[in-house]
mmCIF file of the C-alpha atoms, coordinates in Angstrom:
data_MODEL
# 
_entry.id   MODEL 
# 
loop_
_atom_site.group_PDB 
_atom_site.id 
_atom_site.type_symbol 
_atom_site.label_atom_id 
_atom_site.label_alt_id 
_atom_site.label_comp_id 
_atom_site.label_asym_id 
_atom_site.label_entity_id 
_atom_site.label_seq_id 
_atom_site.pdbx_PDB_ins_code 
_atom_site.Cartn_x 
_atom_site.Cartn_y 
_atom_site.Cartn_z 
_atom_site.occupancy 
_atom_site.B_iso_or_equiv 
_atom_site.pdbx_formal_charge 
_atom_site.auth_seq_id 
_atom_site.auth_comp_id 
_atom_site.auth_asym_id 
_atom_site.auth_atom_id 
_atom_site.pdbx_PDB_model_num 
ATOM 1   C CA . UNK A 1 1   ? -32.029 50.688  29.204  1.00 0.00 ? 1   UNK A CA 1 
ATOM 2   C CA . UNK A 1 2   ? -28.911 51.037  27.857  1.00 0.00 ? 2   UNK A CA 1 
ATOM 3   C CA . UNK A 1 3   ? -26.898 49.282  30.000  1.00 0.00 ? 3   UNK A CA 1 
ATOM 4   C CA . UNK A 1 4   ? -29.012 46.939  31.040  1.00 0.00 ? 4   UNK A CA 1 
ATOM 5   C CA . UNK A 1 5   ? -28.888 45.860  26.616  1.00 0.00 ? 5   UNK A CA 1 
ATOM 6   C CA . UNK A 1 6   ? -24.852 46.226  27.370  1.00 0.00 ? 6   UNK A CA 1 
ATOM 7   C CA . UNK A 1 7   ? -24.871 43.903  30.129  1.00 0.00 ? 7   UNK A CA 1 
ATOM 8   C CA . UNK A 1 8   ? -26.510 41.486  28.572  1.00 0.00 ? 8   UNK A CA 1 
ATOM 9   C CA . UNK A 1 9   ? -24.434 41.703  25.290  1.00 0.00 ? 9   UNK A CA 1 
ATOM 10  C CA . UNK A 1 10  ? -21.010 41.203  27.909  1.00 0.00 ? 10  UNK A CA 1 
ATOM 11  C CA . UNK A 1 11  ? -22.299 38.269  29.585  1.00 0.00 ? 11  UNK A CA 1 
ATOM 12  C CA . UNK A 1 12  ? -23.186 36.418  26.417  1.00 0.00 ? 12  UNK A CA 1 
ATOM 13  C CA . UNK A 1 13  ? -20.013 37.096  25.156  1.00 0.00 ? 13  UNK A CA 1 
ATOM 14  C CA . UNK A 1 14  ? -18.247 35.607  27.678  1.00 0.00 ? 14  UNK A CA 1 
ATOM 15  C CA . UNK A 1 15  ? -20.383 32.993  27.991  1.00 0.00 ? 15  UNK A CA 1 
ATOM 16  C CA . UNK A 1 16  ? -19.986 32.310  24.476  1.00 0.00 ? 16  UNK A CA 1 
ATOM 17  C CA . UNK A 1 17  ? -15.840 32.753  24.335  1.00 0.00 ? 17  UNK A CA 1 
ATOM 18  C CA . UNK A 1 18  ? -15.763 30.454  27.487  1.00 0.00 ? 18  UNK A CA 1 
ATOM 19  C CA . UNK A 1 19  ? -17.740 27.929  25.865  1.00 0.00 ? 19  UNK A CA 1 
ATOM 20  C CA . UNK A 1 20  ? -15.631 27.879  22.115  1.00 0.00 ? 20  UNK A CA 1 
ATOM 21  C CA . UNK A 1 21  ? -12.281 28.456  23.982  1.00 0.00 ? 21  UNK A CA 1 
ATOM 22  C CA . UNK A 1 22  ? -12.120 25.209  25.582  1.00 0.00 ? 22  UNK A CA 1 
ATOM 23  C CA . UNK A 1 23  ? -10.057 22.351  23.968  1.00 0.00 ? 23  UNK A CA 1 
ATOM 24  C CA . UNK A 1 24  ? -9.583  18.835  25.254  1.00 0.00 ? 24  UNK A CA 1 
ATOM 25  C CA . UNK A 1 25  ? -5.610  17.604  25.248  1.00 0.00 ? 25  UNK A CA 1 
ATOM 26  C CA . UNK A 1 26  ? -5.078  14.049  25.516  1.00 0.00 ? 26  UNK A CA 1 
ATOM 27  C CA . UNK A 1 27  ? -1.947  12.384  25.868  1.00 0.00 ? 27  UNK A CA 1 
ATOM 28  C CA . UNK A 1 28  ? -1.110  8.463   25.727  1.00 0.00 ? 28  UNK A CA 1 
ATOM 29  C CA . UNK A 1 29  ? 1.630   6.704   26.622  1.00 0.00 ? 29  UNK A CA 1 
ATOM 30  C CA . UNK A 1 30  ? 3.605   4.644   23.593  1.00 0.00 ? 30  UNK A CA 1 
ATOM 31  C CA . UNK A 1 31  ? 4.504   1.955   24.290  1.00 0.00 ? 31  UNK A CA 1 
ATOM 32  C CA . UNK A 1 32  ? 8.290   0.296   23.354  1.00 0.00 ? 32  UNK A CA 1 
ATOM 33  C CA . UNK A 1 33  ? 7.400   -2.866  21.473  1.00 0.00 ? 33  UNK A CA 1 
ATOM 34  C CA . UNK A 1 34  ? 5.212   -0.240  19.148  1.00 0.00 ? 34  UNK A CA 1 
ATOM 35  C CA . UNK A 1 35  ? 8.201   2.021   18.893  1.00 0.00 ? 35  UNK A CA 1 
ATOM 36  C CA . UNK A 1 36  ? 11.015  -1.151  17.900  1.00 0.00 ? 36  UNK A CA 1 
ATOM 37  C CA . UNK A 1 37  ? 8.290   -3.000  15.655  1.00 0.00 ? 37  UNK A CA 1 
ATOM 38  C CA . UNK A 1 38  ? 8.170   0.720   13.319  1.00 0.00 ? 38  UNK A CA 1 
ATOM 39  C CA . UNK A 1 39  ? 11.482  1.067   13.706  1.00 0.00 ? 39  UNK A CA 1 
ATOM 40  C CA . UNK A 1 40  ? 11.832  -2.485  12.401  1.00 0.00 ? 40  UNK A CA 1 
ATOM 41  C CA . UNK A 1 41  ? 9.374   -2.154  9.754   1.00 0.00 ? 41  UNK A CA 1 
ATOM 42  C CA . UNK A 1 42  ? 11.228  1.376   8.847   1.00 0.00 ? 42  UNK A CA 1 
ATOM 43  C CA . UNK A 1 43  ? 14.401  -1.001  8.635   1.00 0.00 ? 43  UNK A CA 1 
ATOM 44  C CA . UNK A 1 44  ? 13.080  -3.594  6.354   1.00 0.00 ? 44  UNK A CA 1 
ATOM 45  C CA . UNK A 1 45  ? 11.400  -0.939  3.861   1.00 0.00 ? 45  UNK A CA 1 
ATOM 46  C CA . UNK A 1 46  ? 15.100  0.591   3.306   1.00 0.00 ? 46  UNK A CA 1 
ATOM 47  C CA . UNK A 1 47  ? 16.650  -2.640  3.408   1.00 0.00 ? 47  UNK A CA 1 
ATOM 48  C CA . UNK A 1 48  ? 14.030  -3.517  0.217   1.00 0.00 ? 48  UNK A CA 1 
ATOM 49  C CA . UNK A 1 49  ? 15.030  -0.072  -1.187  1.00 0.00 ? 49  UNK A CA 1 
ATOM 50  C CA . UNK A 1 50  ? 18.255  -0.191  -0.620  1.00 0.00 ? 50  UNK A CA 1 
ATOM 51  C CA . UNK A 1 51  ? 18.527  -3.452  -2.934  1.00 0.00 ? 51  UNK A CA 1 
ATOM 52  C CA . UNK A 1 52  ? 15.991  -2.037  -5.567  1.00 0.00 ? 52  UNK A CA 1 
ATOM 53  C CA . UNK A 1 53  ? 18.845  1.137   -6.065  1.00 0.00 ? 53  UNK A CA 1 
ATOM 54  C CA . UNK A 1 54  ? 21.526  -1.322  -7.155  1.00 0.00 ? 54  UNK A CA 1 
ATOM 55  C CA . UNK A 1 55  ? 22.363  -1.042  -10.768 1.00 0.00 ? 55  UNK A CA 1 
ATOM 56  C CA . UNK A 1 56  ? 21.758  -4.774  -11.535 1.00 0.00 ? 56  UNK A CA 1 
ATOM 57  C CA . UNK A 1 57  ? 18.416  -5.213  -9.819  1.00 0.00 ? 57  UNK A CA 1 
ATOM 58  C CA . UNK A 1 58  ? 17.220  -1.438  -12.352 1.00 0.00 ? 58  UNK A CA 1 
ATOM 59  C CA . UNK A 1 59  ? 18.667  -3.229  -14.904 1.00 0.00 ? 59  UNK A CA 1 
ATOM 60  C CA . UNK A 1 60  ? 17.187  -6.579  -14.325 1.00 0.00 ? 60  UNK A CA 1 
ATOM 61  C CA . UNK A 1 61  ? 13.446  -4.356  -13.161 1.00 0.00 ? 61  UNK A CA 1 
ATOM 62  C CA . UNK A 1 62  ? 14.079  -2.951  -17.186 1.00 0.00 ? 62  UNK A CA 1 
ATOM 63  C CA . UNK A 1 63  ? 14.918  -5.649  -18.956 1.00 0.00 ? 63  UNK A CA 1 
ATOM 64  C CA . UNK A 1 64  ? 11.046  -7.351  -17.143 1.00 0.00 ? 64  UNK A CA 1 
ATOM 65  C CA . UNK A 1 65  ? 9.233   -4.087  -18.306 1.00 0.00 ? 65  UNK A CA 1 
ATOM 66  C CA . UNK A 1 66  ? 9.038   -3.320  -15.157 1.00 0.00 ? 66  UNK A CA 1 
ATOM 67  C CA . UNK A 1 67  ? 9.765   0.183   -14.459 1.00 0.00 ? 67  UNK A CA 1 
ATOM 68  C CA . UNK A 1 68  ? 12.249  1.266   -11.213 1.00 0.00 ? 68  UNK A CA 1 
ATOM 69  C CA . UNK A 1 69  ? 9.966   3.770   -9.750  1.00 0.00 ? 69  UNK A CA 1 
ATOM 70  C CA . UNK A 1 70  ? 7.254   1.315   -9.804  1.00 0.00 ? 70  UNK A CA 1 
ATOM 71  C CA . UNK A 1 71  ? 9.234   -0.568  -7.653  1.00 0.00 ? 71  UNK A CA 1 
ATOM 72  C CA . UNK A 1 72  ? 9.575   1.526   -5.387  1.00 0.00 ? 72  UNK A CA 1 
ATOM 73  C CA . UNK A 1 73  ? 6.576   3.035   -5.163  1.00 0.00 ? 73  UNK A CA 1 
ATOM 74  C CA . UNK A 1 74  ? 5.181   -0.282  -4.558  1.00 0.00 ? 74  UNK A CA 1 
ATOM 75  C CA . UNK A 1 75  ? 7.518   -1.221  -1.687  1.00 0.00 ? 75  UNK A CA 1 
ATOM 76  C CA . UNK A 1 76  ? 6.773   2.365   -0.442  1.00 0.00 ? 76  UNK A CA 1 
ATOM 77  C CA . UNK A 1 77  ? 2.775   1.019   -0.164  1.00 0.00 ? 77  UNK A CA 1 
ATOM 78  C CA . UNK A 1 78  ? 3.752   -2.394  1.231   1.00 0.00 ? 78  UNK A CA 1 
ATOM 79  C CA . UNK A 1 79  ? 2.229   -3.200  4.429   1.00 0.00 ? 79  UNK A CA 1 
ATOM 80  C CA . UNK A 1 80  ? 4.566   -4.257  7.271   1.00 0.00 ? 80  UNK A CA 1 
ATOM 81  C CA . UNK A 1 81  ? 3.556   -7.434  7.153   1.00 0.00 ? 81  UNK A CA 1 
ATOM 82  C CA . UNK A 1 82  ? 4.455   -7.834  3.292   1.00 0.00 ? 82  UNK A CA 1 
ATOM 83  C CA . UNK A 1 83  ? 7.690   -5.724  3.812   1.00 0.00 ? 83  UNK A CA 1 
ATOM 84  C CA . UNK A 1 84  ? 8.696   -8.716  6.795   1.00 0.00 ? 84  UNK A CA 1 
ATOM 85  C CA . UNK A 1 85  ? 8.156   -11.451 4.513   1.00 0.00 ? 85  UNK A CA 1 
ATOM 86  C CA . UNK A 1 86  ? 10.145  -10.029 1.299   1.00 0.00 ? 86  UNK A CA 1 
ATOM 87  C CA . UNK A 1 87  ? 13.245  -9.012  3.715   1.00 0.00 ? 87  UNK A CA 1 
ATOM 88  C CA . UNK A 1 88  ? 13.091  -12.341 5.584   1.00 0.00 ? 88  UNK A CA 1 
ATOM 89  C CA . UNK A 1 89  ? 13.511  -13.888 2.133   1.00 0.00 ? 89  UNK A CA 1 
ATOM 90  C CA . UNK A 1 90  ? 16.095  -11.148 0.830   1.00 0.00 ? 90  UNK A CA 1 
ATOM 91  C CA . UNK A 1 91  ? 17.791  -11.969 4.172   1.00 0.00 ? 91  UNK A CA 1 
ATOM 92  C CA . UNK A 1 92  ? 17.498  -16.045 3.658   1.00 0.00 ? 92  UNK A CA 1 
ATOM 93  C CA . UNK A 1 93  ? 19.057  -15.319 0.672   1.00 0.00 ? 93  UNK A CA 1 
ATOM 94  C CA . UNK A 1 94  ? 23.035  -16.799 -0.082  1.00 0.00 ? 94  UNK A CA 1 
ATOM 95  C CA . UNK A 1 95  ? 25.620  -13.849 -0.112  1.00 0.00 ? 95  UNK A CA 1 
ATOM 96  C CA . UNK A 1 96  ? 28.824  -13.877 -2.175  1.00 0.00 ? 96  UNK A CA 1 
ATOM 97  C CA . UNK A 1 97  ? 29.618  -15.583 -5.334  1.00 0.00 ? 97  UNK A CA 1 
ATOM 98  C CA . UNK A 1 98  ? 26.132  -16.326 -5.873  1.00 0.00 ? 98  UNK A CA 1 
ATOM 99  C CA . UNK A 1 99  ? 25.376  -12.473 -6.767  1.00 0.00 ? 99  UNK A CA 1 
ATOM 100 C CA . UNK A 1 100 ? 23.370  -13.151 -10.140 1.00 0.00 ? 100 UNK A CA 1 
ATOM 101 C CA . UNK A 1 101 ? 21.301  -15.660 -8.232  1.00 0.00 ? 101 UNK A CA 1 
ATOM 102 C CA . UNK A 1 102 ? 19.920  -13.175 -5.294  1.00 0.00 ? 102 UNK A CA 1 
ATOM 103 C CA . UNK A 1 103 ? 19.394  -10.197 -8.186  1.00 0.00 ? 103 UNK A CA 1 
ATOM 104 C CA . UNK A 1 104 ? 17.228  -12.430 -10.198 1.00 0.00 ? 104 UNK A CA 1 
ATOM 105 C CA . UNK A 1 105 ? 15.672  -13.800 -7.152  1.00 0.00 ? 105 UNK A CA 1 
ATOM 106 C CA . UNK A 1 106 ? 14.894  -9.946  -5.815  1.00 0.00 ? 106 UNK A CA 1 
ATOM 107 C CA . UNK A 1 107 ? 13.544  -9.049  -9.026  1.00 0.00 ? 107 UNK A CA 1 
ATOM 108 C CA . UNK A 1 108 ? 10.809  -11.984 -9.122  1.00 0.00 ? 108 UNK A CA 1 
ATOM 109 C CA . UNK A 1 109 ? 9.579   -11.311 -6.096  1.00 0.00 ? 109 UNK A CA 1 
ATOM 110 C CA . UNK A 1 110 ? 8.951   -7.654  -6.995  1.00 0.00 ? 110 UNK A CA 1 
ATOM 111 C CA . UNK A 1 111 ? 7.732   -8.989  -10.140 1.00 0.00 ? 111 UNK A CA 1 
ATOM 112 C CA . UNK A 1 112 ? 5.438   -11.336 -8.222  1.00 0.00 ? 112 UNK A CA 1 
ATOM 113 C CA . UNK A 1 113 ? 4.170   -8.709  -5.708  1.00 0.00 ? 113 UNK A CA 1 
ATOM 114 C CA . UNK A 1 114 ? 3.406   -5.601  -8.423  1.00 0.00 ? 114 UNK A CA 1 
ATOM 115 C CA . UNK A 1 115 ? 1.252   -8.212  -10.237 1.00 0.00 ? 115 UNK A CA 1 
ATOM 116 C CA . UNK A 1 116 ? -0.487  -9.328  -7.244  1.00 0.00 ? 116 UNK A CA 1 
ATOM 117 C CA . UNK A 1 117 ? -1.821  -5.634  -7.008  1.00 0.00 ? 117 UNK A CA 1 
# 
């Protein structure tokens, strides 16, 4: 009686360990235009970043109540397609002499966008 209780104990065991033991895997392939259009986005968000770290776009951010950390916070939960359209205009923008001009120009569009929210 014994083992015949024993027995049955083992094979529902294993039955049971066979069953909870098995895990699917699946693996995709990525494709490249995904890979260069996050890599582009990841471009644009530092290039947006990169401008908002400048000592006259803080101080301009400041001096509009608007506080630096904010900023970036906000471009941190920009969507790509937001994030294409500010650096396409941060890129359109004149370089050089004009350097008051772009800061100013930055800083209302930030402006513009936390306000949006």
């Amino acid at each position: 009686m014994r083992s015949a209780t024993f027995r049955m104990i083992c094979r529902l065991l294993i039955a049971s360990v066979m069953a909870l033991s098995v895990q699917t895997a699946r693996a995709g392939m990525i494709g490249a235009d995904q890979v260069s259009l996050a890599a582009a986005a990841q471009t644009e968000r530092n290039t947006v970043l990169n401008a908002l770290g400048r000592p006259a776009v803080t101080s301009g951010l400041q001096a509009l109540g608007v506080d630096p950390q904010a900023a970036r916070d906000r471009v941190a939960a920009m969507s790509d397609e937001e994030l294409d359209a500010l650096a396409g205009k941060m890129n359109s923008l004149p370089v050089g002499g004009e350097g008051l001009v772009v800061v100013l120009l930055i800083v209302l569009l930030i402006v513009v966008l936390l306000r949006r929210r």
